[in-house]
N, C-alpha and C positions, 0 to 999 in steps of 0.2 A: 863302257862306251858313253860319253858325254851327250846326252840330247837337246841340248842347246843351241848348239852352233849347227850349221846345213855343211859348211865347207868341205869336211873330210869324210860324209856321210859315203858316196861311193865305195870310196879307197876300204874305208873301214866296212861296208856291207860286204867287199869282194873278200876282205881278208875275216869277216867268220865264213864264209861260204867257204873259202881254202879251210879251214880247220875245223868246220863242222863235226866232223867223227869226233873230236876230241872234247866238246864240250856238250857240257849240262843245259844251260839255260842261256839266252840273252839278258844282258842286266848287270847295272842295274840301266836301264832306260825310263823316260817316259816325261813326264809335264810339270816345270816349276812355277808356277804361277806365284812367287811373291814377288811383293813389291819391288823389293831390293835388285832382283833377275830381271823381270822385266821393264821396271822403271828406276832404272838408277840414280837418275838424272833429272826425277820428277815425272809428274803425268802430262806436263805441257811441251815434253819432247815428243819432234816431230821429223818426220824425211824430209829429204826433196820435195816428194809430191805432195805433203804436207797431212801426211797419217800417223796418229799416234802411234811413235815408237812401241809404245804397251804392244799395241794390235798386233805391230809387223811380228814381233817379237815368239807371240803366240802362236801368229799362223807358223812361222818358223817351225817353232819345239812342234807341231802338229804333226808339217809336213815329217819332219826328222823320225817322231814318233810311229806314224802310221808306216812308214818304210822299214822300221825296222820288228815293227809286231809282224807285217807280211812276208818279213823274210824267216822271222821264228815258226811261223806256220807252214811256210814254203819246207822248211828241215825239220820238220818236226822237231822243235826245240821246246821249253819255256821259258815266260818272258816274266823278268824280276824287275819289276813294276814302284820305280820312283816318283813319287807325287806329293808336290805341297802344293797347299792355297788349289789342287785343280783334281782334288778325288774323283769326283761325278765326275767331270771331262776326262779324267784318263779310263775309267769306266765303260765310257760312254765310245770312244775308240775301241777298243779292245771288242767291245759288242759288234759296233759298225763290222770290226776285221773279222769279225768270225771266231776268235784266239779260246783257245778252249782251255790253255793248261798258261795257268798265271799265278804270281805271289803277288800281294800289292805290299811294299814294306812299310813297316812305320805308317799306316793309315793315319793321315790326320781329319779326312771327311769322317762325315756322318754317322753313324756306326748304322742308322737306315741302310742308307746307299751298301754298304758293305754287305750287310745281311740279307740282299735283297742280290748282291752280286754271286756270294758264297750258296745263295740258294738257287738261283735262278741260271748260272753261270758256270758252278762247280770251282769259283778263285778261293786260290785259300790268302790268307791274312797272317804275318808275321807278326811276333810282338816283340817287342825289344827291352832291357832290364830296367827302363826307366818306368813300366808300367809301375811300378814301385810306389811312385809319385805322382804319377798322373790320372787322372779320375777320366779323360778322354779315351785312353786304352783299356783300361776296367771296364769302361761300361763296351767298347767295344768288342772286351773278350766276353763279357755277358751277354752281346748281342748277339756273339758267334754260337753255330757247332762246333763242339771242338773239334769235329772231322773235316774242320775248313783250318784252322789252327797251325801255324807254324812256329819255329821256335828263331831267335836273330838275336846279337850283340847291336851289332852295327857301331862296333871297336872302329876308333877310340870315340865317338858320339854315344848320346841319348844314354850316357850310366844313371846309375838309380841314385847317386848321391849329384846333384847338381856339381857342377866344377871339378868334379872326379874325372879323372882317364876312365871310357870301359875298358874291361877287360873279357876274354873269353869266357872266364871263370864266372862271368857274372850271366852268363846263359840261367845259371841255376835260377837267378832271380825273378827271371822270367816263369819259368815252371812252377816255382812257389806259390807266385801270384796267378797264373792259371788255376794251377791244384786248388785255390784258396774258393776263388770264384764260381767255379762250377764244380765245387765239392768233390773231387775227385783226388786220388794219392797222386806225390812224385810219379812212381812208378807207370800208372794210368796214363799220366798226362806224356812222360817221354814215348811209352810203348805208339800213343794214339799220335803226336807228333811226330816221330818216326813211320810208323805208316802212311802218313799222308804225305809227308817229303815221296815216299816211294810211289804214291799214286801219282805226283805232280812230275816228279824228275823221271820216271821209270828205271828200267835197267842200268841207267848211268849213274845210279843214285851210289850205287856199290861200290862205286873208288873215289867218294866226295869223302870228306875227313871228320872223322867225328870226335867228339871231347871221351873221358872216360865213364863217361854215362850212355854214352854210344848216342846221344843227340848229336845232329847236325851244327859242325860250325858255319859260321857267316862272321 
């Protein structure tokens, strides 16, 4: 479900409430705060009443965002948690809501803020195959527990070779570089990732699709 735009929020809130028994989590939802989203057009775009585009834009994804964390709480759902450029602000909601059961995907804030969520919050954190290459996710999986730790593609995005398709299969690459991190085997890191999907998802976790290593796909 897109959290950008307000327009089709209703329509789209009433139709997961129709199909709530059927799903795991909401998501991905939540806050894009680049440039490019909210200021397309430069930072000197402005309404009518003469407010930076940027601003309107923001309160927007806010409004979009906070409505659809309160309906994940309202059904007991969890909320799979997209964030650029606005970690701490989609954090920082999630607190406001109450929202107890969260992934934030692809963290690109703090790895503070994260550790400070994962503790204080119980969210956990996915990592994706790119961590391969990236020293932002490393240090964020070193900032984690691993019992905050989840495992994500985010196919065909964020592969460990730049300009590559991901693929599913590249789940593993993620694990490696967990296992490498905080010294732990393959084994270790799917058993304790797997457990924590089951703490987040609960009983729905059971008929979500897993690779042949029995970790979660995304």
């Amino acid at each position: 479900m897109h959290s950008v735009s307000c327009a089709p929020l209703e329509q789209m809130l009433a139709h997961i409430r129709t199909h709530a028994s059927s799903l795991v989590c909401i998501g991905e939802v939540g806050l894009d705060y680049q440039p490019r989203v909210i200021a397309p057009h430069g930072d000197d775009e402005v309404n009518a009443d003469g407010q930076p585009m940027s601003v309107v834009r923001k309160a927007q994804q806010l409004e979009v965002f906070r409505a659809q964390a309160r309906l994940a709480k309202e059904l007991d759902l969890a909320v799979n948690v997209h964030s650029r450029c606005a970690g701490k602000y989609a954090i920082a909601l999630l607190r406001e809501e109450k929202v107890s059961r969260a992934v934030l995907h692809a963290f690109d804030g703090k790895a503070s803020y994260a550790k400070a969520a994962a503790e204080q919050h119980g969210y956990f954190f996915s990592i994706p195959p790119c961590i391969d290459r990236s020293p932002q996710f490393q240090k964020l999986v070193a900032a984690l527990p691993i019992t905050s730790i989840l495992l994500e593609t985010d196919s065909p995005a964020l592969p460990p070779i730049v300009r590559e398709r991901n693929v599913p299969a590249n789940l593993m690459v993620s694990v490696d570089n967990i296992a490498r991190i905080k010294k732990l085997s393959r084994e270790q890191v799917l058993a304790q990732t797997n457990a924590n999907a089951q703490a987040l998802f609960g009983h729905r976790f059971a008929a979500t699709p897993r690779n042949t290593h029995g970790a979660l796909i995304r």
